[in-house]
C-alpha positions as CSV (number, residue, x, y, z in Angstrom):
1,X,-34.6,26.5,-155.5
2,X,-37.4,24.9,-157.2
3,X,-38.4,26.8,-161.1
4,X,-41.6,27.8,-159.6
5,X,-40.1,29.8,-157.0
6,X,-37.5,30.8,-160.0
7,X,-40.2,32.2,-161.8
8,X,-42.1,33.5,-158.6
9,X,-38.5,35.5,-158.2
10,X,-38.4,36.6,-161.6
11,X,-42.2,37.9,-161.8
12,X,-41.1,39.8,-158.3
13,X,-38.0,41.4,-160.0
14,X,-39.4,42.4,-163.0
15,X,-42.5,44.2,-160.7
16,X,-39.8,45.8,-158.7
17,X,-37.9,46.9,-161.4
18,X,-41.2,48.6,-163.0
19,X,-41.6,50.0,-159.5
20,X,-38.5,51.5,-159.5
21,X,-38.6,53.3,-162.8
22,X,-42.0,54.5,-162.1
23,X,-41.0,56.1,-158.9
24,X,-38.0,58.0,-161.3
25,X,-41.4,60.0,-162.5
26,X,-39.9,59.4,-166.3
27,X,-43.2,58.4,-167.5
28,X,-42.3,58.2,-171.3
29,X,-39.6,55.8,-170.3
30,X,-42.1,53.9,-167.8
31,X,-44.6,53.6,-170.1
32,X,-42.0,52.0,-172.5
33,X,-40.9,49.7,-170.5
34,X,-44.2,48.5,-169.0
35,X,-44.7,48.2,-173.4
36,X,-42.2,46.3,-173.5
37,X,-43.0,43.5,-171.2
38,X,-46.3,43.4,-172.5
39,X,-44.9,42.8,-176.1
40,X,-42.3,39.3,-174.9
41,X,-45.2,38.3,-173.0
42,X,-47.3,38.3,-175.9
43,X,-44.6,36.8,-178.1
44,X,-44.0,33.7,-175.3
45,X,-47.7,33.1,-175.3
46,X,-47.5,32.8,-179.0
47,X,-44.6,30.8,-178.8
48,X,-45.8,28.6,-175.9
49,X,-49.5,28.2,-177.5
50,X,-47.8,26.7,-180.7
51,X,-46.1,24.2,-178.7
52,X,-49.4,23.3,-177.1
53,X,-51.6,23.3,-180.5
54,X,-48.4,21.1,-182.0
55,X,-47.7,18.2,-179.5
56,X,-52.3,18.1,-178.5
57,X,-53.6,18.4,-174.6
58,X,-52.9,14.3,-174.3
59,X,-49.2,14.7,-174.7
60,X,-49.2,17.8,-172.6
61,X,-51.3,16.0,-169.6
62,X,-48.3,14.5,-167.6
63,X,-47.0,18.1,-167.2
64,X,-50.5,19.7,-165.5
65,X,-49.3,18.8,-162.1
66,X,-45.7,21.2,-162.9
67,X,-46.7,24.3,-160.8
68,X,-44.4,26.4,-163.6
69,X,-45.9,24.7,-166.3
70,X,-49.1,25.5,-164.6
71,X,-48.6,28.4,-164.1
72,X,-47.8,29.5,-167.6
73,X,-50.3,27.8,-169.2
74,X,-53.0,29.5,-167.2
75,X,-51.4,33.0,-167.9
76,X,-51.9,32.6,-171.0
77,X,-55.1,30.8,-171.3
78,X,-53.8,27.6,-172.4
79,X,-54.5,25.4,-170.3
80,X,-56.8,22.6,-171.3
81,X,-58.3,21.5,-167.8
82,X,-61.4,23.3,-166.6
83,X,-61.3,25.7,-163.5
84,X,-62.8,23.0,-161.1
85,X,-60.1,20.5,-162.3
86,X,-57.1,23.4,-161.4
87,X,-59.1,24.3,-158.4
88,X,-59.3,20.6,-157.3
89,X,-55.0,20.5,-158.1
90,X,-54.3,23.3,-155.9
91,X,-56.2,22.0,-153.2
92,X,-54.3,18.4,-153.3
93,X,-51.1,20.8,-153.9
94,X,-51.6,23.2,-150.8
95,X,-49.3,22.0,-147.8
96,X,-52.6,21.7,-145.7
97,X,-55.4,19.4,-146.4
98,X,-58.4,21.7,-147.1
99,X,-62.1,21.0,-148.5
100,X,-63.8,22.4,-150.9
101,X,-66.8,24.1,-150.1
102,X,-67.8,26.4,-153.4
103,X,-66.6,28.2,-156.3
104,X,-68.0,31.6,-157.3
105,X,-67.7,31.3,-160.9
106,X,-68.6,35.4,-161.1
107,X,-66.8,36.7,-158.2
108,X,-63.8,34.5,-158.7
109,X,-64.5,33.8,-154.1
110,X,-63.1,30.1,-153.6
111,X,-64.6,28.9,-149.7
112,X,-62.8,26.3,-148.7
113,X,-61.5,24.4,-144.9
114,X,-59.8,22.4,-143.1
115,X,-59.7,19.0,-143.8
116,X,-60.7,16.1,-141.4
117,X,-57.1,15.1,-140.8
118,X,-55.8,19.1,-140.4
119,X,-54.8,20.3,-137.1
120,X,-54.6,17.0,-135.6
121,X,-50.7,16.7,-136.0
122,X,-50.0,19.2,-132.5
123,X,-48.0,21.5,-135.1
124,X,-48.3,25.2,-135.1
125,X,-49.7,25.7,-138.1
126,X,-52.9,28.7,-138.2
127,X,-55.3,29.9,-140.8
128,X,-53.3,31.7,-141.9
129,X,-50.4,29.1,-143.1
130,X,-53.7,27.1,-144.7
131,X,-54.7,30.5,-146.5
132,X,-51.2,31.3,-147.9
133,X,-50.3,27.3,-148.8
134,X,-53.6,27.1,-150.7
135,X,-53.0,30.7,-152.1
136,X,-49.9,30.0,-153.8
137,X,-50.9,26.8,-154.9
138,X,-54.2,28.0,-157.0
139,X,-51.8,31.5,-158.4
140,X,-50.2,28.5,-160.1
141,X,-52.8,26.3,-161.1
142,X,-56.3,28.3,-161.1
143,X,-55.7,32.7,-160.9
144,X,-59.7,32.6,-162.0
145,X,-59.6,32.2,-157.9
146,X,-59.5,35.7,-156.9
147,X,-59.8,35.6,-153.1
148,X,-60.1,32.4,-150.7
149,X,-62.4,32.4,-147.8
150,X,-61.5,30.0,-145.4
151,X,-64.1,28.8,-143.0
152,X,-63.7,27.4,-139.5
153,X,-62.6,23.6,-139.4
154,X,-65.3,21.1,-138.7
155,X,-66.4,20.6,-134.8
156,X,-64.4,17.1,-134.1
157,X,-66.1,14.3,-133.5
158,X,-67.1,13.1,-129.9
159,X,-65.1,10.4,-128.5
160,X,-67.1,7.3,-128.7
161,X,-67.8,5.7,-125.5
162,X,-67.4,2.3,-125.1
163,X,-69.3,0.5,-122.2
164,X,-69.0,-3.3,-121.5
165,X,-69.3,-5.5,-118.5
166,X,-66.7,-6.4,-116.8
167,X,-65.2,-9.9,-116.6
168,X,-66.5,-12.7,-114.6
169,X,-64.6,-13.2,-111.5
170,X,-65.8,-15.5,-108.2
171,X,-66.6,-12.9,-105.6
172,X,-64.2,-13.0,-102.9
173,X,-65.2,-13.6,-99.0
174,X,-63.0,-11.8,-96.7
C-alpha cells in the first residue's frame, strides 16, 4: 500500500473513530477528543513548517510531485507552488488524461474534460472513473478545488478522406 493511501486510511480512521464517539452522545468526551486532534495537528504543522522554513522551497521542490508530501503541505498551507501549478499536478496525476478548462478562484469549481487521447483505448472507463481519478489527485495536491465539473469530451474529429486516382493500367479488350 502506497503512504498516500496510508494516510488516506488513517484520516478515514480517525473520522470514524470521532464518529463513533459522537454517536455515544458523551459530548464532553467528544468535544475533547475532536480538541485533541486539533491540538497534534497544529503541533505537526508547526513541526512540518519548520522543516520547510529550515531546508528553503528549492530543496523541498523534488518532493512536490509526493501525493503525501502534497498533501500535507497543502493542509497546512505550506506549500510553495501556486494553486494553478497544484491544479496543473493533479491533472498530469489523475489516471485519465483531462483538460483544463477554468478555475473559479472564489467558488473553488475546477471545469475540466477529457483529453484528446481519453476514451480511445476501448476500455470501460466513464465519467465517473475521470471525476473520482482527478478528485483524489487534486485532495492531494490542490483542496482550494472544491467541486470538479466535468464537461463532455470533445466531438472527434472526422475521418479524413483521402481521394486519388487510380493507377494507370492498359485497358483490357475482351
Amino acid at each position: 500500500m502506497s503512504a498516500a493511501a496510508d494516510a488516506q486510511r488513517a484520516g478515514r480512521q480517525v473520522e470514524e473513530i470521532l464518529d463513533r464517539l459522537a454517536a455515544t452522545g458523551d459530548r464532553p468526551a467528544c468535544e475533547a477528543a475532536e480538541e485533541l486532534v486539533r491540538v497534534l495537528m497544529e503541533f505537526y504543522g508547526a513541526g512540518l513548517a519548520r522543516v520547510v522554513e529550515r531546508i528553503g522551497a528549492d530543496a523541498l521542490a523534488p518532493l512536490l510531485d509526493d501525493e503525501l508530501v502534497a498533501s500535507l503541505l497543502a493542509l497546512h498551507d505550506l506549500n510553495p507552488e501556486d494553486v494553478r501549478t497544484r491544479i496543473a499536478r493533479a491533472l498530469d496525476a489523475a489516471a485519465d488524461p483531462l483538460e483544463l478548462l477554468g478555475f473559479d478562484e472564489q467558488t473553488g469549481i475546477l471545469r475540466v474534460r477529457p483529453g484528446a487521447a481519453a476514451g480511445g483505448c476501448g476500455c470501460s472507463a466513464t465519467a465517473d472513473d475521470a471525476q473520482q481519478s482527478v478528485e483524489d489527485a487534486l485532495a492531494c495536491f490542490a483542496p482550494e478545488v472544491t467541486r470538479v465539473e466535468l464537461a463532455p469530451a470533445p466531438a472527434p474529429e472526422p475521418a479524413l478522406l483521402q481521394i486519388s486516382t487510380r493507377p494507370h493500367t492498359p485497358a483490357q479488350v475482351r
